[in-house]
C-alpha positions in Angstrom: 0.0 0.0 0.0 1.3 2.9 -0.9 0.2 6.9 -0.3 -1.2 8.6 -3.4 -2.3 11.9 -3.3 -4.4 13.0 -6.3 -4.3 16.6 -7.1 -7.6 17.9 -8.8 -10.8 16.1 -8.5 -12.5 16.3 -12.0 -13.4 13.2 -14.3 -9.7 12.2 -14.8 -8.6 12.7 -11.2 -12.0 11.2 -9.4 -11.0 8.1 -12.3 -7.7 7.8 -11.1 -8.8 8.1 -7.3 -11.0 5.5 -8.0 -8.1 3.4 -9.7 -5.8 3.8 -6.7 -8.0 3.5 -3.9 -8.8 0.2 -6.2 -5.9 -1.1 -5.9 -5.7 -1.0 -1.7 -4.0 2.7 -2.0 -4.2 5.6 0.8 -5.8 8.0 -1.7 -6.4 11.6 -0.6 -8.2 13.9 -3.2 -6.8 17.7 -3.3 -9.2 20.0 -4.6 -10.9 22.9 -2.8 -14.6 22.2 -5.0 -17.0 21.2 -2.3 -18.8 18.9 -4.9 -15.5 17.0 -5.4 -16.4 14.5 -2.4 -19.7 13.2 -3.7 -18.4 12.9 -7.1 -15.9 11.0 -6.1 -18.4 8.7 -4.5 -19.9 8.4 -7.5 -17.3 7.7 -9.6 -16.0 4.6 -6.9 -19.6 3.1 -6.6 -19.2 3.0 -10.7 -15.7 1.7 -10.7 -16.4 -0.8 -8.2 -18.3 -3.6 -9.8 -15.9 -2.8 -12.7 -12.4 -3.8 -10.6 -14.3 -6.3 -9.2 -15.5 -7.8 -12.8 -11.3 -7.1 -13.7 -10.5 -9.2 -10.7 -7.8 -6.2 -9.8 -9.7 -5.1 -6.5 -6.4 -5.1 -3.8 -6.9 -5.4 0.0 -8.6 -2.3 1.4 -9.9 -1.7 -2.0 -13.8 -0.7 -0.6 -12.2 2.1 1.9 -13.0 5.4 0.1 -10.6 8.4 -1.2 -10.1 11.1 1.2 -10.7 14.6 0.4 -8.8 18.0 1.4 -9.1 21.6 0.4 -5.1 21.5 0.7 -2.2 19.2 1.1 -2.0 18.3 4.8 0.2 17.8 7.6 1.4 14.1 7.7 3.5 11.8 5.7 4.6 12.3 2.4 2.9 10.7 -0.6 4.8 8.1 -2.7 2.9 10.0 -5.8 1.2 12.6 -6.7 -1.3 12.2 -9.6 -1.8 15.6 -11.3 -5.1 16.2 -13.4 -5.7 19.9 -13.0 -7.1 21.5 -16.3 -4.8 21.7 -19.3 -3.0 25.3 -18.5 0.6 25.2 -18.2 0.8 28.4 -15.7 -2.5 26.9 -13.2 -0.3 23.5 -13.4 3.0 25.1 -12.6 1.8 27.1 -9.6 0.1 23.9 -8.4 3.2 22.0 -8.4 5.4 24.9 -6.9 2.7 24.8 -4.2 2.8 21.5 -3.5 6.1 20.7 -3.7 7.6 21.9 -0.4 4.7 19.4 1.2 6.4 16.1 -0.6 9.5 14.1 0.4 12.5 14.4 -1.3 11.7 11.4 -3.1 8.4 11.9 -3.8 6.7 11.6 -8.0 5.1 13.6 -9.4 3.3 12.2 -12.6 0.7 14.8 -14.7 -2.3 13.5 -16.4 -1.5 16.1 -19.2 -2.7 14.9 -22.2 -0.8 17.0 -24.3 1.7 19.3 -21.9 5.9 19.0 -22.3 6.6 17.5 -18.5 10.2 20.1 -19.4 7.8 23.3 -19.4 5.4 21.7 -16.3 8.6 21.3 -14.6 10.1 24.7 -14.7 10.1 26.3 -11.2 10.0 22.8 -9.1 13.2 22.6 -6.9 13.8 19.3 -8.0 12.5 18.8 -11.7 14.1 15.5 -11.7 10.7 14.1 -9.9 8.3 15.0 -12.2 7.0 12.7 -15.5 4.0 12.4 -17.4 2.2 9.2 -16.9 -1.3 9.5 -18.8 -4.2 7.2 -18.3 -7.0 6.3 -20.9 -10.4 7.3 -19.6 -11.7 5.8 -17.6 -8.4 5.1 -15.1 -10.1 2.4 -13.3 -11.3 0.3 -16.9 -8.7 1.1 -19.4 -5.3 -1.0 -18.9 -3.2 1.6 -20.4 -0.8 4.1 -18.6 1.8 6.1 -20.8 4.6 7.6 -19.2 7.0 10.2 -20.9 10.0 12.1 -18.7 11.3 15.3 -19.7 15.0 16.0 -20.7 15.7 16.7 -16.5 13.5 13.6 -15.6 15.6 10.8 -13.4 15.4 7.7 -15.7 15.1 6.1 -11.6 11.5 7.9 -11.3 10.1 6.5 -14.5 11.3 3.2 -13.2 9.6 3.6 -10.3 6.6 4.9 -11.6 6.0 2.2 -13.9 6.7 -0.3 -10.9 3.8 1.4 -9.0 1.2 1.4 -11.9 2.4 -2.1 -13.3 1.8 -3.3 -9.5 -1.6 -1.9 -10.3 -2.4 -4.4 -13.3 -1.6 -1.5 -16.0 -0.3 -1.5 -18.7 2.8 0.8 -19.1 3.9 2.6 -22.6 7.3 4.3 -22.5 8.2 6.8 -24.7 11.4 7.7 -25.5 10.6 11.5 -26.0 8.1 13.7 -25.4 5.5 14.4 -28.3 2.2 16.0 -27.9 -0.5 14.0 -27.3 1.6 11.1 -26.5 1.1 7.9 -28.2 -2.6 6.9 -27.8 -4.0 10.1 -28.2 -2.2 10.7 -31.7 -3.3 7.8 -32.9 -6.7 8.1 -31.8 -6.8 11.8 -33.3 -5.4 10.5 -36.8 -8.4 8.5 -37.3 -10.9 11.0 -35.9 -9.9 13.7 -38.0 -10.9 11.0 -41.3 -13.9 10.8 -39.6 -14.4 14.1 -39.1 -13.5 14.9 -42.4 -16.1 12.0 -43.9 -18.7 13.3 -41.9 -18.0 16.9 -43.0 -17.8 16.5 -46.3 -21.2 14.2 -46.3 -19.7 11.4 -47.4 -20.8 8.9 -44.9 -23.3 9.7 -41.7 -21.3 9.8 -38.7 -23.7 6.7 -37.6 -22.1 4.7 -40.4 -18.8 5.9 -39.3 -19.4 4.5 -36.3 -20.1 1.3 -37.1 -16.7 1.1 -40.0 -14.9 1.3 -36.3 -16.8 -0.5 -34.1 -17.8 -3.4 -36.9 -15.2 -3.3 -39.3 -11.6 -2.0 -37.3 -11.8 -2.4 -33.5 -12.8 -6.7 -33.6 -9.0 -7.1 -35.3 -7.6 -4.2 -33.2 -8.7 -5.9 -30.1 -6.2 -8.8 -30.9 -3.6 -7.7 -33.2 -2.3 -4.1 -33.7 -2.9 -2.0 -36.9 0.6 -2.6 -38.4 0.0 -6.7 -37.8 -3.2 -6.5 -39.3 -1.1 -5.7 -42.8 1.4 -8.3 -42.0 -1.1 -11.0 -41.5 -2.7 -9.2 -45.2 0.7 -10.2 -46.8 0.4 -14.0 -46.3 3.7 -15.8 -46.0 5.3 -12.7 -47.3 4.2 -10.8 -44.0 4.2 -7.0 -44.1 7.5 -6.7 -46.7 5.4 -8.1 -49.5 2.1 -6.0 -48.3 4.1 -3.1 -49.0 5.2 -4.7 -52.2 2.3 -4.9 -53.5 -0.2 -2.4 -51.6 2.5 0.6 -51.0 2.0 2.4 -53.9 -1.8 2.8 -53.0 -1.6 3.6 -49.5 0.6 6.8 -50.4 -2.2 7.3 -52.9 -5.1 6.9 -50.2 -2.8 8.9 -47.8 -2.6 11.7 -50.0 -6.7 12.0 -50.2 -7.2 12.2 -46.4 -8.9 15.6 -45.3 -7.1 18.0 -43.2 -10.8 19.1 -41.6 -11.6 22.3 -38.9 -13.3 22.1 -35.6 -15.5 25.1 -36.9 -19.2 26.2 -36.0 -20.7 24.4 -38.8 -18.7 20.9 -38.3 -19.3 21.4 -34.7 -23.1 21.6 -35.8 -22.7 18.6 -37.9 -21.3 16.3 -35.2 -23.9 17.2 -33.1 -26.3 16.4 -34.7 -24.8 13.2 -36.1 -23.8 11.8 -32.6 -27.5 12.6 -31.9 -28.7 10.1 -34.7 -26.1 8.0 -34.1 -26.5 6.9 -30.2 -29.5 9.3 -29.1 -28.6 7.8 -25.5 -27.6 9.8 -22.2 -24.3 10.5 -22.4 -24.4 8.7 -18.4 -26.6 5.7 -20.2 -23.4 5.3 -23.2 -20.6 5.3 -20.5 -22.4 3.0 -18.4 -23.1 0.4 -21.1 -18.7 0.8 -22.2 -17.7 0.3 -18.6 -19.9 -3.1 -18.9 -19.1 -4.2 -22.5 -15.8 -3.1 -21.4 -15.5 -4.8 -18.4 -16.2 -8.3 -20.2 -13.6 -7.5 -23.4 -11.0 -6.8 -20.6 -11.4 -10.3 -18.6 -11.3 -11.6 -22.4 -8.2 -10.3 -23.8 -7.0 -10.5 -19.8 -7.6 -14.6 -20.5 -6.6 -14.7 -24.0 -2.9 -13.1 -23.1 -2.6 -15.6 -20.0 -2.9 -18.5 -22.7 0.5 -19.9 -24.2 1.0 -19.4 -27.6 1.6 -23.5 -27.9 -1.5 -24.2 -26.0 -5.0 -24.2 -27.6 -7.5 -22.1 -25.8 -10.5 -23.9 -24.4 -13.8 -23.8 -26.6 -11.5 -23.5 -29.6 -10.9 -27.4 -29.8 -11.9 -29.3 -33.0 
């Protein structure tokens, strides 16, 4: 058990509070919003039948996330989990505040989607501490935690970091540099803006769109990776002879892609397209992914435990 504190209590930070405290954590939640407390109520009683469903619930997992106005007196945290909104100069007083509170071996990871950890670092008196190490949303469901130093960063702390999370059942993704939006979130914003750009430009409703991911990409992407999916295209050749022989028109298809704008009227156009599309509650859509969710993960969770010499049960004869 270790002593987290999370600083900032919004969606990401009640997630994350949810995540630790999950895992048998001391969580304390800094964030001087008086509605912070029962929202992170909320947020556990939601993540709990999906940790439980995970089977990554640790001792003391049901004890909930305490919540301060301000760091206080008593010993350090092991981390600090940063999730204040995405403005370098509110960040880097937030840290500066915080910092003489910590031990001298204290982390400090940021949620920052986007945000270079060398810029969120400036002022700190030790900037070796601090990393990025961004979760998927929701913190307590998705698997996936990516972690990115800064060029003052102590390779040590990242080591650490990911020891902490990997203790956690995540899944750690290292990257060698910063680059905005990090790894998942670039490749996640390459395929939205083609969708974007389809729905825009009335080629397909963003319902269809929809479905050409959920149907027709995310099935394969669930086992195999988007580069593998082309290997396994190129037969015995692999993904040398896909190139071969597909190359040419992928550069050809890459050059047609759309370079859309988040403007008024594609604003207006996604609106009303998500409306068609899944005229839900947005609370009603995120509870119905936590549970489809919830069942992939223990899936994939079994699938990976299988040996690749052993035949998965079910799948015999």
């Amino acid at each position: 058990m270790a002593r987290i504190w999370i600083l900032g209590g919004g969606l990401i930070g009640c997630g994350w509070a949810a995540a630790f405290a999950g895992a048998g954590h001391d969580v304390t939640v800094i964030d001087p919003d008086p509605a912070v407390a029962d929202r992170i109520a909320t947020v556990q009683a939601q993540a709990l039948p999906v940790l439980q469903g995970l089977g990554t619930l640790g001792p003391r997992a049901t004890t909930p996330a305490h919540v301060a106005t301000t760091a206080e007196a008593g010993p350090p945290p092991v981390l600090v989990q940063e999730n204040l909104p995405e403005k370098l100069d509110l960040k880097r007083r937030a840290l500066a505040a915080l910092e003489p509170h910590l031990a001298p071996d204290s982390i400090i990871a940021s949620s920052s989607s986007g945000l270079s950890p060398d810029d969120m670092a400036d002022g700190l008196a030790r900037p070796e501490r601090l990393l990025i190490a961004h979760p998927c949303n929701p913190p307590y469901l998705m698997p996936v935690v990516e972690l990115s130093g800064g060029t003052l960063t102590a390779p040590e702390v990242v080591a650490r970091a990911a020891d902490l999370f990997r203790a956690m059942g995540k899944t750690v993704l290292t990257l060698t540099r910063p680059v905005p939006g990090h790894l998942v979130n670039r490749l996640q914003a390459a395929l939205w803006r083609e969708a974007v750009h389809l729905a825009s430009e009335g080629i397909a409703s963003l319902a269809d769109i929809e479905q050409a991911v959920i149907q027709g990409l995310a099935p394969r992407w669930c086992i195999v990776g988007p580069s593998t999916v082309f290997h396994l295209a190129g037969a015995e050749g692999g993904i040398g002879r896909f190139v071969d022989a597909l190359g040419p028109e992928f550069e050809r298809w890459w050059a047609t892609l759309g370079d859309p704008r988040l403007d008024a009227a594609t604003r207006a156009r996604l609106v009303s397209g998500m409306a068609e599309a899944d005229p839900r509650p947005v609370a009603e859509i995120a509870a119905s992914r936590d549970a489809g969710l919830t069942n992939l993960m223990v899936f994939l969770s079994k699938k990976e435990a299988t040996p690749h010499n052993e035949t998965p049960r079910g799948n015999q004869g």
